[in-house]
Structure formats: structure tokens, C-alpha cells
N, C-alpha and C positions, 0 to 999 in steps of 0.2 A: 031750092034756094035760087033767089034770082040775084041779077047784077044790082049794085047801089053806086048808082052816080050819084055823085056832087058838083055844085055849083062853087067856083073858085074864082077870088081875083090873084093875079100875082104882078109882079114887077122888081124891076132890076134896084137892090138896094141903092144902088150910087144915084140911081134915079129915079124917084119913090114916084117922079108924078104923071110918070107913063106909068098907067093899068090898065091890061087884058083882061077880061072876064074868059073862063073855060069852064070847060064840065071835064071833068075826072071821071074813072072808072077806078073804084077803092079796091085795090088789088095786096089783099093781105100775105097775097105770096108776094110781091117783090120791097126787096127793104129799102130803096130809095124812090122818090118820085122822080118821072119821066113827062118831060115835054119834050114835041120835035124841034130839034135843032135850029131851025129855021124862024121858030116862035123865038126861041133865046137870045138869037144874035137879034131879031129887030127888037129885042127892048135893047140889050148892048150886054147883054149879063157876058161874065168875063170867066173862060176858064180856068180852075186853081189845079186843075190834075186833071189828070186818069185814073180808074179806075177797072178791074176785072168783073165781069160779069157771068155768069152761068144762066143759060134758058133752060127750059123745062125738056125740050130736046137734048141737055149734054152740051150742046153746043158753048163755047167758052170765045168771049170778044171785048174791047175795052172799048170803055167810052169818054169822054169829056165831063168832067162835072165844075156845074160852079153854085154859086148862092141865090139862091130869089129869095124875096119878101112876099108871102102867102096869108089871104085872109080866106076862111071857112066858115061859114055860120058867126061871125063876127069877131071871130078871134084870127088873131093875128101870130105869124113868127117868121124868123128867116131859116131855110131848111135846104140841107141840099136837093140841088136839083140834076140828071142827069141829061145830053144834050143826046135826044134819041130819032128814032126815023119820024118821016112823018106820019100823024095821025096818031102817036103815041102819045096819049095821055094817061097817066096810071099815077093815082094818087098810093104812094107808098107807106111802109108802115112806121118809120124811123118820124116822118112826115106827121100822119094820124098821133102818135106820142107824145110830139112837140105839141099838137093843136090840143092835145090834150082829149081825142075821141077817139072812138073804136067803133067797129062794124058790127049791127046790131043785123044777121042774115034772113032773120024771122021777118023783121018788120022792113027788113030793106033801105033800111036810116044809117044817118051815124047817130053817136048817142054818147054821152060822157063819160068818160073815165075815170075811174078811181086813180086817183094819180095817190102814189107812196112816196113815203119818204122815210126811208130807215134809219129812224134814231130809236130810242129803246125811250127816253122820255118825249115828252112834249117840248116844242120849242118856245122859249118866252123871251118875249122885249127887254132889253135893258135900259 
């Protein structure tokens, strides 16, 4: 199984009209996505906390997280974003849910998702 990059724009909600283009690495182990620190502050994204983190080493650290606005294959959403080292790009999987795609390992894509909705009926207009 090989790696599935993506091609991403994001940018800071307050200020939709600075956009960076990046490439991701869809990393279905980590649940949130990661940009470096240093990309976040030049759009102006704003810290709303901290958060704890575990690596795959054991190792346990916190980090800064705030909001971007993320477009993937043409869809759009705002998602958390973690403020991480640099060269840290990892499209995460809380991320991939909202966009509404998953990692497809075979074909090295993303690819759509059944998205659910647990009602026991259909939903209908009133």
C-alpha cells in the first residue's frame, strides 16, 4: 500500500481571501489535520485551545489548534486544524468525514463516502 497525497487549498475563515494551495499526506491514523505552525500564523488563523496528542512512539504533547476553511476535490468545509512542526502536513480523518471522503489504499485516491444518517425513516420536506 502506497502513500495518497492530496492536493488542498485552505485559508483562515475571518479571511477567506488569502488561499494557500498544499499537498496532504491522508493519514488515517491521525484524527485531526496538521499544518506547520508557521503556515497558520501567516494566514492569521487564531488559536481556540489546546489540545493532547499521543505519537505512535507513546510519546504524549500538546498543541494549539484553531479553524481553517478547506477545499479538497471541490468541496468545501471548516475543520479543525492542529498548529504542528514544520513540514507537517497530514490530512486527518475527522477532516476526510467532514469532506465527506475516505482513503481508497488500492487505488491510492480518495473516493466518496457513504455518508449516514440515523433515522429509522426517510426524511421528507414540509
Amino acid at each position: 500500500m502506497g502513500f495518497v497525497r492530496v492536493k488542498a487549498k485552505i485559508w483562515n475563515i475571518e479571511s477567506p481571501e488569502d488561499i494557500k494551495e498544499v499537498t496532504l499526506l491522508a493519514d488515517t491514523g491521525a484524527i485531526y489535520t496538521v499544518f506547520p505552525e508557521t503556515l497558520l500564523k501567516s494566514l492569521g488563523v487564531k488559536s481556540i485551545g489546546r489540545r493532547r496528542f499521543r505519537l505512535a512512539n507513546n510519546q504524549v504533547f500538546e498543541r494549539e489548534i484553531g479553524i481553517v476553511g478547506m477545499e479538497v476535490g471541490g468541496v468545501k468545509t471548516h475543520t479543525i486544524a492542529v498548529f504542528g512542526d514544520e513540514n507537517a502536513y497530514l490530512l486527518g480523518v475527522v477532516t476526510l468525514e467532514e469532506l465527506g471522503f475516505e482513503v481508497d489504499p488500492i487505488k491510492g485516491e480518495l473516493k466518496p463516502l457513504e455518508l449516514l444518517l440515523m433515522l429509522s425513516t426517510p426524511v421528507t420536506e414540509n
